[in-house]
C-alpha positions in Angstrom: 123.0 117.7 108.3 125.7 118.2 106.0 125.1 117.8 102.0 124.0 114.5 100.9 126.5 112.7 98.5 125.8 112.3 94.7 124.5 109.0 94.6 121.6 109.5 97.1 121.2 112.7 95.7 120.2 110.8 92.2 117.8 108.2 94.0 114.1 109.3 92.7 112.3 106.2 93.5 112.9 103.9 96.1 113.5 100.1 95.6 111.7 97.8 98.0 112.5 94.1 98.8 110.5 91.8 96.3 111.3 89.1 99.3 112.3 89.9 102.9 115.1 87.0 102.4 119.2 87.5 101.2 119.1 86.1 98.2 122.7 84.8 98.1 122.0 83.1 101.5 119.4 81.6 100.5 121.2 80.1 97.2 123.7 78.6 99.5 122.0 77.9 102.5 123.1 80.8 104.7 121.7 83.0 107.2 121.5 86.3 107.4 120.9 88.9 110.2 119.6 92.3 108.8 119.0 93.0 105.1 119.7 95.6 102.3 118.3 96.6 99.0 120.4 97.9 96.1 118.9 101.0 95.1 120.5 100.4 91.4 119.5 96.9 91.0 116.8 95.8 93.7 118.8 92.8 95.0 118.6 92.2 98.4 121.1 90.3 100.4 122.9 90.7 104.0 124.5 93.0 106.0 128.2 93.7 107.3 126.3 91.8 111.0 126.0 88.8 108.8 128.3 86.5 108.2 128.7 86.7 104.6 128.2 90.2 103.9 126.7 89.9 100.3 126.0 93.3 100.4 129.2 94.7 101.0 130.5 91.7 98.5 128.0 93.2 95.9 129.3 96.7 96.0 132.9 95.4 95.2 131.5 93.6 92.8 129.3 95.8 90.6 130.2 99.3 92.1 126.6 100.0 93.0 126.9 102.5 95.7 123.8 103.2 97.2 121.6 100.5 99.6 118.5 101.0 101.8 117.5 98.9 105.3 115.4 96.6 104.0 114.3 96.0 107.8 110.7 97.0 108.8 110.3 100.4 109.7 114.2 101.6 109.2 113.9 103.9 106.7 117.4 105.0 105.8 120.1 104.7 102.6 123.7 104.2 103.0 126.1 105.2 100.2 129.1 102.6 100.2 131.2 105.0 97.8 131.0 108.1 100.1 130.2 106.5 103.3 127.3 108.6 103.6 123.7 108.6 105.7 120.7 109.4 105.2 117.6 109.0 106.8 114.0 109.2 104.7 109.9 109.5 105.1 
């Protein structure tokens, strides 16, 4: 495995969905197929498989970089900013 990019590196705790639901799709009366967690700000909203892609929206939005699965038992964190992977225990 090759070095793991800033952002993950500077996760220390991490943030869990309050509600397995995407919070934007839910506003609006979406659906969603799999779910991410923002590691800076806890939201959880869809993936890039869903048809809104809140997630990715959010990035662009705010800049946060890093996400998690928020899909029972994946247990990995993306980094939008450096396109990086990381699987955790």
């Amino acid at each position: 495995m090759g070095e793991i990019c800033k952002h993950i590196e500077a996760i220390t705790d991490i943030k869990t969905p309050v509600e397995n639901q995407c919070e934007e799709c839910r506003r609006v009366g979406g659906h969603w197929v799999h779910l991410r967690t923002c590691q800076t700000c806890g939201v959880t909203l869809c993936c890039d498989t869903s048809p809104a892609k809140h997630m990715t929206q959010h990035f662009n939005q705010t800049g946060h970089p890093v996400v998690i699965s928020a899909e029972p038992d994946e247990k990995w964190l993306w980094c939008y900013e450096d396109e990086a992977f990381v699987t955790y225990t």
